[in-house]
KEKE-3310 file (N, C-alpha, C; in steps of 0.2 Angstrom, whole numbers, plus 5000, padded with zeros to 4 digits):
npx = (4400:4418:4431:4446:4463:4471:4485:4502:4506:4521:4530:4524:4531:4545:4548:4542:4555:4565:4562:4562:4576:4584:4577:4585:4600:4601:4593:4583:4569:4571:4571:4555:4562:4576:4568:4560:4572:4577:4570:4563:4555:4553:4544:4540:4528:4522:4528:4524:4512:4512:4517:4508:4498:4504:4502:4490:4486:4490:4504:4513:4520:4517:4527:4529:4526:4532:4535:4549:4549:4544:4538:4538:4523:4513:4511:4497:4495:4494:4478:4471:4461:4444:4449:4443:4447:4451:4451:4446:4432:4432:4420:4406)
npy = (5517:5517:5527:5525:5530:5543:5540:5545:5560:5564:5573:5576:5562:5566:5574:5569:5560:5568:5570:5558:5556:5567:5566:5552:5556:5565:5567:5576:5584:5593:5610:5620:5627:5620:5610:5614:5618:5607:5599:5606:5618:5635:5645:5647:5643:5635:5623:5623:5619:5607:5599:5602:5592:5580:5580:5579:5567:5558:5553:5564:5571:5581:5589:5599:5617:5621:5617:5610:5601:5589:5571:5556:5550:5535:5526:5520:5504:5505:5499:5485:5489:5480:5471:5464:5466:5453:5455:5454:5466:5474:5476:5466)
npz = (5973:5974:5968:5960:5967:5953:5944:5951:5942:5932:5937:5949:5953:5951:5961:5972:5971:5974:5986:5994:5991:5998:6010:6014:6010:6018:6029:6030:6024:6008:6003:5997:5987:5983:5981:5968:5960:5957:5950:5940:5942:5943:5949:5967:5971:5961:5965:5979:5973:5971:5980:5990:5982:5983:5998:6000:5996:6004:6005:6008:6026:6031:6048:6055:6050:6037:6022:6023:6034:6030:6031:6023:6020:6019:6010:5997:5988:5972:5965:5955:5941:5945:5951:5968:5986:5998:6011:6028:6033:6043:6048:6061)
capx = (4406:4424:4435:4453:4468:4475:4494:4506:4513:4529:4532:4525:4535:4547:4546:4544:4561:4569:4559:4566:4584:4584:4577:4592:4606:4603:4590:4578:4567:4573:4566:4552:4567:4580:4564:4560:4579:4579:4563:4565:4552:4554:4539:4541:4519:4522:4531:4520:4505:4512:4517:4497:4492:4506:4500:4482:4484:4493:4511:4521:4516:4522:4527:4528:4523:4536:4537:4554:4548:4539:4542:4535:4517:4508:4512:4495:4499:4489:4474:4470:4454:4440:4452:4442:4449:4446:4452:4440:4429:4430:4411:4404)
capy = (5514:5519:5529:5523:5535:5541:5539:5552:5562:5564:5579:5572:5558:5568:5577:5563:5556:5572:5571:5552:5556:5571:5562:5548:5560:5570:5565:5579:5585:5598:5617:5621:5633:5615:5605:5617:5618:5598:5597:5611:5624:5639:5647:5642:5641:5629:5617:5623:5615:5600:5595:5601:5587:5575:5579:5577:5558:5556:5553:5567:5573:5588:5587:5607:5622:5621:5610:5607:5595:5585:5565:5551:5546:5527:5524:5514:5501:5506:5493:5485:5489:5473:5465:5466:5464:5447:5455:5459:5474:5480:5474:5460)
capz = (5970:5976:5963:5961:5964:5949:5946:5950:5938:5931:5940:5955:5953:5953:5969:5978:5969:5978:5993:5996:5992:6003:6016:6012:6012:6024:6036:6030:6017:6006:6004:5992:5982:5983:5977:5962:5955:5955:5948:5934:5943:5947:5953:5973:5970:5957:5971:5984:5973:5970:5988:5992:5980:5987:6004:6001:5994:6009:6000:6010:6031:6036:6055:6057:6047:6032:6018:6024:6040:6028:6030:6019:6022:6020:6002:5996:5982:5967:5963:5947:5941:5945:5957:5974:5990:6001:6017:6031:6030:6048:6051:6063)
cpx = (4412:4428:4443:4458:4469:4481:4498:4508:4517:4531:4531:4527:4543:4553:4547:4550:4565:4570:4564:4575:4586:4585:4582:4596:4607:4600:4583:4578:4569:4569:4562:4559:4572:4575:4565:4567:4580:4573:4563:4557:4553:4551:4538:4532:4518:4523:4527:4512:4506:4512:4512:4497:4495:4503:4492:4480:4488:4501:4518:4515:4520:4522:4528:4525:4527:4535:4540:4555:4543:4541:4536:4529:4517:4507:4505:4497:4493:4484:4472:4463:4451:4444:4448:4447:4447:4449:4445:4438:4429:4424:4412:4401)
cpy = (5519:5521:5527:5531:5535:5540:5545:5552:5564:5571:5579:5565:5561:5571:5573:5561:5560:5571:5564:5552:5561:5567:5557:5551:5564:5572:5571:5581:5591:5606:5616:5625:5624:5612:5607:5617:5612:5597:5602:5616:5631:5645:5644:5640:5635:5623:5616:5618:5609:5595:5597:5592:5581:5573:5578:5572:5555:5553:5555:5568:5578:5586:5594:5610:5622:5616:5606:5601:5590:5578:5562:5548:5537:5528:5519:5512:5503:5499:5493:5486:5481:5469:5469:5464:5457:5448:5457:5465:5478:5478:5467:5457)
cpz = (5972:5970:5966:5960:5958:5947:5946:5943:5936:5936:5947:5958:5954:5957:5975:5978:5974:5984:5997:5998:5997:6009:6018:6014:6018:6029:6035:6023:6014:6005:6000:5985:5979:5974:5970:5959:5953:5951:5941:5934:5946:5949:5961:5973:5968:5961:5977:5982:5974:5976:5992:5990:5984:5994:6003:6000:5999:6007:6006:6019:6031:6045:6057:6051:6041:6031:6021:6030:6038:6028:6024:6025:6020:6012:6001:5990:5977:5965:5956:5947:5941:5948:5964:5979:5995:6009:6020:6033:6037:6053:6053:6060)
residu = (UNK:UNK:UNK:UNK:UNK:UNK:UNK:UNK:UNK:UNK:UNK:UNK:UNK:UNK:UNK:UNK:UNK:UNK:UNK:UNK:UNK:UNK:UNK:UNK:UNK:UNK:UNK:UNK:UNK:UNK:UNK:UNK:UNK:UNK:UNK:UNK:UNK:UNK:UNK:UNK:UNK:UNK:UNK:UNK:UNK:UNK:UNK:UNK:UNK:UNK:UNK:UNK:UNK:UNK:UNK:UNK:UNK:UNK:UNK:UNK:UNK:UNK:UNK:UNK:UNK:UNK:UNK:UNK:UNK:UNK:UNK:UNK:UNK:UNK:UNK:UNK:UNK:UNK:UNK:UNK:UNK:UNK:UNK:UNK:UNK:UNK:UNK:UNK:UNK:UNK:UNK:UNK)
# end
């Protein structure tokens, strides 16, 4: 049995919020130090875990070694529970 993502957090909602308008305004994603003053952390760790967890649900990509070249990943749409899918599985 497949376990359902949870929902972001308000704190990872956020980040994201940031992440997108950054990306918006100015064609890239903002520092860890940016994110955390918008976001109201200021531990640069604190920032650093959150965009772990975003990047490990596939949320954010980094494209180099800094946060700061992070683009938006493949947003999946959250599923309701006991709705299956009736697309194809892949298998012949």
């Amino acid at each position: 049995m497949r376990r359902e993502p949870r929902p972001l957090t308000a704190r990872q909602e956020a980040v994201m919020a940031v992440i997108r308008s950054s990306l918006a305004e100015h064609g890239h994603a903002p520092t860890v130090r940016e994110i955390g003053a918008r976001v109201g952390l200021s531990s640069t760790s604190s920032v650093a875990h959150q965009l772990g967890r975003l990047e490990a649900r596939g949320l954010i990509v980094r494209t180099g070694r800094n946060w700061s070249t992070c683009v938006l990943g493949e947003e999946q749409p959250a599923r309701r529970p006991g709705l299956r899918s009736r697309g194809l599985t892949g298998k012949s």
